[in-house]
mmCIF file of the C-alpha atoms, coordinates in Angstrom:
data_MODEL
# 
_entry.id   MODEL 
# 
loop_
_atom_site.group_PDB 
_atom_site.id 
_atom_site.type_symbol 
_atom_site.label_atom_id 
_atom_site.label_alt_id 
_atom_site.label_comp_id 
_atom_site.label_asym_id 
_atom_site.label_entity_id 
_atom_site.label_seq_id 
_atom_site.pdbx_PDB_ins_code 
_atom_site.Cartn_x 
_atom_site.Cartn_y 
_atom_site.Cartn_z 
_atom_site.occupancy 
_atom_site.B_iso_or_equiv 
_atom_site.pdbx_formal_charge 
_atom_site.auth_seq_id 
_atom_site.auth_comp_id 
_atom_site.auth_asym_id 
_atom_site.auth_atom_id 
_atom_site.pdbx_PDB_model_num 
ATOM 1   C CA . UNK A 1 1   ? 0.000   0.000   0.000   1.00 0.00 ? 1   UNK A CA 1 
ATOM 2   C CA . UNK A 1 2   ? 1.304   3.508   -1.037  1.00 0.00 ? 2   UNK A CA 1 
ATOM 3   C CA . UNK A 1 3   ? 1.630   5.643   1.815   1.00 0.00 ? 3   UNK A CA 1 
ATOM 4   C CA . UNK A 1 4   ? -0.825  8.289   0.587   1.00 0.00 ? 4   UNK A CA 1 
ATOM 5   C CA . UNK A 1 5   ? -3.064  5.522   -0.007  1.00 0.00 ? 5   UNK A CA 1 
ATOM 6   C CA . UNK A 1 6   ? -6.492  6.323   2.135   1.00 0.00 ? 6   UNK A CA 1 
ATOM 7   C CA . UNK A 1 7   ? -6.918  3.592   4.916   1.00 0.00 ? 7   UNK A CA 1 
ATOM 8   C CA . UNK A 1 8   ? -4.631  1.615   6.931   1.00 0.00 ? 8   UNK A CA 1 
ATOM 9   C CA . UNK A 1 9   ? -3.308  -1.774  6.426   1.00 0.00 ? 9   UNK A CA 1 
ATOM 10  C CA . UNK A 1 10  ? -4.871  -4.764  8.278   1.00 0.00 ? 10  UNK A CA 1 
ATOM 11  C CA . UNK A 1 11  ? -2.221  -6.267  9.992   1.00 0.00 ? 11  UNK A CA 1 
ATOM 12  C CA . UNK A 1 12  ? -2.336  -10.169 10.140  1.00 0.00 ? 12  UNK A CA 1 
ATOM 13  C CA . UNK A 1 13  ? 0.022   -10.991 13.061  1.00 0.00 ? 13  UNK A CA 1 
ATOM 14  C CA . UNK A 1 14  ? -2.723  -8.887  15.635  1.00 0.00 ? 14  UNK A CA 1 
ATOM 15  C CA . UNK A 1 15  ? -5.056  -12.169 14.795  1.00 0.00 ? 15  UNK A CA 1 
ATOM 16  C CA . UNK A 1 16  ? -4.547  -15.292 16.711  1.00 0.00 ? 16  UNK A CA 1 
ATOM 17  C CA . UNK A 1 17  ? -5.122  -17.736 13.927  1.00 0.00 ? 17  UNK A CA 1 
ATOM 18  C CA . UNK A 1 18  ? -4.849  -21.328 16.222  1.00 0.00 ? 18  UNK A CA 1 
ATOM 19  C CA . UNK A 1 19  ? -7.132  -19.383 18.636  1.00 0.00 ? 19  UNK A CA 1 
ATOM 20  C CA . UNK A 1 20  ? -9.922  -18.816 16.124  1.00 0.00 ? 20  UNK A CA 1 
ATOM 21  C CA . UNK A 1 21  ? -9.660  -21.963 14.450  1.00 0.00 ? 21  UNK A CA 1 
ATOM 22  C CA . UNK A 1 22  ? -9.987  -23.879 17.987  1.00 0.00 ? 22  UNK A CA 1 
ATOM 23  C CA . UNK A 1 23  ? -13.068 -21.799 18.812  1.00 0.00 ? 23  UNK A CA 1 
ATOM 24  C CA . UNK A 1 24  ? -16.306 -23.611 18.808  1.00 0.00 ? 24  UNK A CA 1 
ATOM 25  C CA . UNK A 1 25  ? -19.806 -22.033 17.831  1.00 0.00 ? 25  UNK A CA 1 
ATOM 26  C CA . UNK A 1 26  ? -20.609 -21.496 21.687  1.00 0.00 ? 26  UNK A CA 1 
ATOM 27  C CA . UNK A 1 27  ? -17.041 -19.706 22.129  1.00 0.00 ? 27  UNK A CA 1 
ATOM 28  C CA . UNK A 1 28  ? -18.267 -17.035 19.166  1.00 0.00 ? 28  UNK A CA 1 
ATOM 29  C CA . UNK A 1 29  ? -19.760 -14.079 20.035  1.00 0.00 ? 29  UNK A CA 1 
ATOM 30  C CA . UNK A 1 30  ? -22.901 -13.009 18.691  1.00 0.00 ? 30  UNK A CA 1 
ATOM 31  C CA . UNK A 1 31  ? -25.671 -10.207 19.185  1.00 0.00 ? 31  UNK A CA 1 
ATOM 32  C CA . UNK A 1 32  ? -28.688 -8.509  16.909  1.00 0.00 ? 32  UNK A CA 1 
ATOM 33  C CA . UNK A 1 33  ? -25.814 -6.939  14.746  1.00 0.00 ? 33  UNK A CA 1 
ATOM 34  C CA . UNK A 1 34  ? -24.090 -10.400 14.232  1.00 0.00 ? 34  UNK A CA 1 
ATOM 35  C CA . UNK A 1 35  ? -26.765 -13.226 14.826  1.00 0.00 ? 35  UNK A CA 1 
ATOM 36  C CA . UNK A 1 36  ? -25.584 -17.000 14.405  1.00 0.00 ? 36  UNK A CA 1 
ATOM 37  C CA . UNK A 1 37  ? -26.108 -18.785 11.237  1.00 0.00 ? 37  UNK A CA 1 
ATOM 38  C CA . UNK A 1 38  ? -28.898 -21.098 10.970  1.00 0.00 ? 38  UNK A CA 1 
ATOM 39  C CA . UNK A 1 39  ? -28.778 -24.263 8.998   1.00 0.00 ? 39  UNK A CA 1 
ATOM 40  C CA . UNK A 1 40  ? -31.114 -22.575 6.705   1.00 0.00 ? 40  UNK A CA 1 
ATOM 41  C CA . UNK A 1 41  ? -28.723 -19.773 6.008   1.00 0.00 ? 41  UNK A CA 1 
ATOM 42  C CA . UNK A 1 42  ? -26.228 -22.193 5.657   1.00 0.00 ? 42  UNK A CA 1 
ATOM 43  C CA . UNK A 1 43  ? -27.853 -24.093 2.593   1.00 0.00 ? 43  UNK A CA 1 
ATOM 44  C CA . UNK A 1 44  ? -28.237 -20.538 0.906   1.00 0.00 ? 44  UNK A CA 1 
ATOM 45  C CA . UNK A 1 45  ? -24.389 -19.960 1.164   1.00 0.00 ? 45  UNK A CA 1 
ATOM 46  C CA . UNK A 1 46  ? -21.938 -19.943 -1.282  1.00 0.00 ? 46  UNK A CA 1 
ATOM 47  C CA . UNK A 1 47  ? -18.025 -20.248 -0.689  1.00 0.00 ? 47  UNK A CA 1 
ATOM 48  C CA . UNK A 1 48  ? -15.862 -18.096 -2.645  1.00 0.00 ? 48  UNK A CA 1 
ATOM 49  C CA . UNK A 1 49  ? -12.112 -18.478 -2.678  1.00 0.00 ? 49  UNK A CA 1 
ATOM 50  C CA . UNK A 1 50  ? -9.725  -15.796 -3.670  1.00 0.00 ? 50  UNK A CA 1 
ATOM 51  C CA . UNK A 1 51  ? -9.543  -12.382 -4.063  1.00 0.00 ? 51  UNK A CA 1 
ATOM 52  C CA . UNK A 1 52  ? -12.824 -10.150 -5.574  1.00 0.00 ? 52  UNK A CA 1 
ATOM 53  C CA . UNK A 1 53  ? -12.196 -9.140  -9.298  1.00 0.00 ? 53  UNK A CA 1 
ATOM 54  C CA . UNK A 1 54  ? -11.733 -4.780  -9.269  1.00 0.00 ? 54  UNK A CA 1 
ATOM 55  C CA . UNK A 1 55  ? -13.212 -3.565  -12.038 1.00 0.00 ? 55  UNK A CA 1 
ATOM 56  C CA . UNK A 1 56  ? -15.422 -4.437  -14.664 1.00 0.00 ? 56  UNK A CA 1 
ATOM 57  C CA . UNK A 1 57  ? -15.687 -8.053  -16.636 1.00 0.00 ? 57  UNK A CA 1 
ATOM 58  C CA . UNK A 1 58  ? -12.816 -8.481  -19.252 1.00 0.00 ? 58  UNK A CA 1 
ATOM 59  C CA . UNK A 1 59  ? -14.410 -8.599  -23.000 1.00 0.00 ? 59  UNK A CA 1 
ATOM 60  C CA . UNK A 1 60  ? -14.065 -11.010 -24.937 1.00 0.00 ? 60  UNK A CA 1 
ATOM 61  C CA . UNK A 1 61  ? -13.533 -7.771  -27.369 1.00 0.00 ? 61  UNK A CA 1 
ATOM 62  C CA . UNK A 1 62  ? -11.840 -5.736  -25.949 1.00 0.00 ? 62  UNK A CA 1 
ATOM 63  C CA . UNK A 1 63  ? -11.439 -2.350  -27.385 1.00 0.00 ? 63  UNK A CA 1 
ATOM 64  C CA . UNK A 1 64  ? -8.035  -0.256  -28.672 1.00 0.00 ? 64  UNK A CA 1 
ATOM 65  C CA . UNK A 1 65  ? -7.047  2.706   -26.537 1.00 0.00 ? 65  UNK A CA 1 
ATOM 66  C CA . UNK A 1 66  ? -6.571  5.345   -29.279 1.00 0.00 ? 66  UNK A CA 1 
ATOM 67  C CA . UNK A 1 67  ? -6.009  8.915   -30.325 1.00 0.00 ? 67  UNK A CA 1 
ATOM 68  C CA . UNK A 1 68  ? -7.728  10.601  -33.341 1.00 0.00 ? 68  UNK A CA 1 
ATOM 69  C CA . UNK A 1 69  ? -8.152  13.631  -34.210 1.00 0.00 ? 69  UNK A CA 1 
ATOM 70  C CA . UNK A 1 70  ? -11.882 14.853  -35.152 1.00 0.00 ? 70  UNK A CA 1 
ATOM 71  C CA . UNK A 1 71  ? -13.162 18.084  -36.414 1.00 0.00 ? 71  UNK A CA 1 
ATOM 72  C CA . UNK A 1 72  ? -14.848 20.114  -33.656 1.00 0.00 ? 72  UNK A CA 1 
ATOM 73  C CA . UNK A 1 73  ? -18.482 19.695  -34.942 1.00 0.00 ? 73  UNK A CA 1 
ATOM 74  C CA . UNK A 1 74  ? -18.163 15.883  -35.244 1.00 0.00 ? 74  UNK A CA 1 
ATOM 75  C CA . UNK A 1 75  ? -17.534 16.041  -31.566 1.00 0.00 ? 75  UNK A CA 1 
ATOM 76  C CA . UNK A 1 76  ? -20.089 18.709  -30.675 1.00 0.00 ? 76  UNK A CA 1 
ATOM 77  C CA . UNK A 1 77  ? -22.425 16.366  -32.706 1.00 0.00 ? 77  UNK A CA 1 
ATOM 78  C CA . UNK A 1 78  ? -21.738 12.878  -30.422 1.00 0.00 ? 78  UNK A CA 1 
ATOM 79  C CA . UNK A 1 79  ? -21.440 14.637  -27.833 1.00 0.00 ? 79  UNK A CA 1 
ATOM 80  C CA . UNK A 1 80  ? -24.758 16.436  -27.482 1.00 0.00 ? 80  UNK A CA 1 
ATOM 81  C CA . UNK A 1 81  ? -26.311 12.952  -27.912 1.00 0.00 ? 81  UNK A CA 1 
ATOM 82  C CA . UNK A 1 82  ? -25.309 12.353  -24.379 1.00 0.00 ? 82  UNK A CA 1 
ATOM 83  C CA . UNK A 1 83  ? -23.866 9.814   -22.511 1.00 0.00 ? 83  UNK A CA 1 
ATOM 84  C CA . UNK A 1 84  ? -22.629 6.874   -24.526 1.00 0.00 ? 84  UNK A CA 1 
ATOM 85  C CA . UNK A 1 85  ? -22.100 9.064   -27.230 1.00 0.00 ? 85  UNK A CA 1 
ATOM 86  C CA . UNK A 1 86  ? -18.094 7.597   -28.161 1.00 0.00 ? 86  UNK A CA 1 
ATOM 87  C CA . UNK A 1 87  ? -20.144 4.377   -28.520 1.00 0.00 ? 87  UNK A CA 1 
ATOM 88  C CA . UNK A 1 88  ? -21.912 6.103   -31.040 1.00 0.00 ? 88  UNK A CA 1 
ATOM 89  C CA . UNK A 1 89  ? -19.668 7.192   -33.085 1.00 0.00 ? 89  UNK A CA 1 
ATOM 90  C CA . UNK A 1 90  ? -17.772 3.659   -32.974 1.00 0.00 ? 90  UNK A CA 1 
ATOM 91  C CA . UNK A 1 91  ? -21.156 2.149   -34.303 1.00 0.00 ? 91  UNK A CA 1 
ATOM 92  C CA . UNK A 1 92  ? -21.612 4.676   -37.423 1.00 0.00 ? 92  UNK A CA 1 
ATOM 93  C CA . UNK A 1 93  ? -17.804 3.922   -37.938 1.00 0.00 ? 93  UNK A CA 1 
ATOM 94  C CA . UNK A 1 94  ? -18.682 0.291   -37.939 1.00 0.00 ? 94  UNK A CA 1 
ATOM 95  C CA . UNK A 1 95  ? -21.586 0.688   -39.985 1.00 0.00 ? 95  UNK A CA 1 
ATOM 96  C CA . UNK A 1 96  ? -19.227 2.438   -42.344 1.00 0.00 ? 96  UNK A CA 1 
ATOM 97  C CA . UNK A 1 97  ? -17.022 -0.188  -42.609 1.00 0.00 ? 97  UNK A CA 1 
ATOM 98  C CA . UNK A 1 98  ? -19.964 -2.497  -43.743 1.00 0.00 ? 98  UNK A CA 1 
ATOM 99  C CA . UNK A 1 99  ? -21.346 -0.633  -46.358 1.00 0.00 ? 99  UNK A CA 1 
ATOM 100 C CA . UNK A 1 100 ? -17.754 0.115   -47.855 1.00 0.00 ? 100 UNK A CA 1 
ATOM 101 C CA . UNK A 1 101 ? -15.469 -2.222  -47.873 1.00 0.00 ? 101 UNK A CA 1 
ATOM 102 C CA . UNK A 1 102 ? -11.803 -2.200  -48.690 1.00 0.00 ? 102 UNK A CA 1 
# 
């Protein structure tokens, strides 16, 4: 972690491991905020190993990172259509490409 990173970092030697994993049910603390599982909540759950994905999905097509240089009213033109408008203009550039081929 950088340090101007926002947060701290978790330490993992404050955690006594062999203590938790020696704990029964009746050692674990629970209240209203933190209620036991059931066995019904238990056939409802679903184990997940590894780290959460950041981010979106990768595509299967993933698009180029580009620069291109447009006039200013071809801009002015996507861009007043709102949000979504570069996806736009990459489907009348697509279009193009089907109606005139090389």
């Amino acid at each position: 972690m950088s340090k101007n990173a926002i947060g701290k970092p978790t330490p993992t030697d404050l955690t006594d491991w062999a203590r938790v994993a020696a704990m029964s049910d009746e050692d674990i603390v629970c209240d209203d905020e933190n209620p036991a599982m059931t066995d019904a909540a238990w056939q409802n759950a679903v184990m997940k190993v590894g780290k959460r994905a950041v981010g979106r999905p990768v595509s299967n097509n993933p698009k180029v990172s580009t620069t291109v240089r447009l006039s200013p009213e071809v801009i002015a033109y996507f861009k007043a259509t709102g949000k979504g408008w570069q996806t736009r203009l990459d489907a009348v550039l697509r279009e193009y490409l089907q109606t005139h081929p090389i």
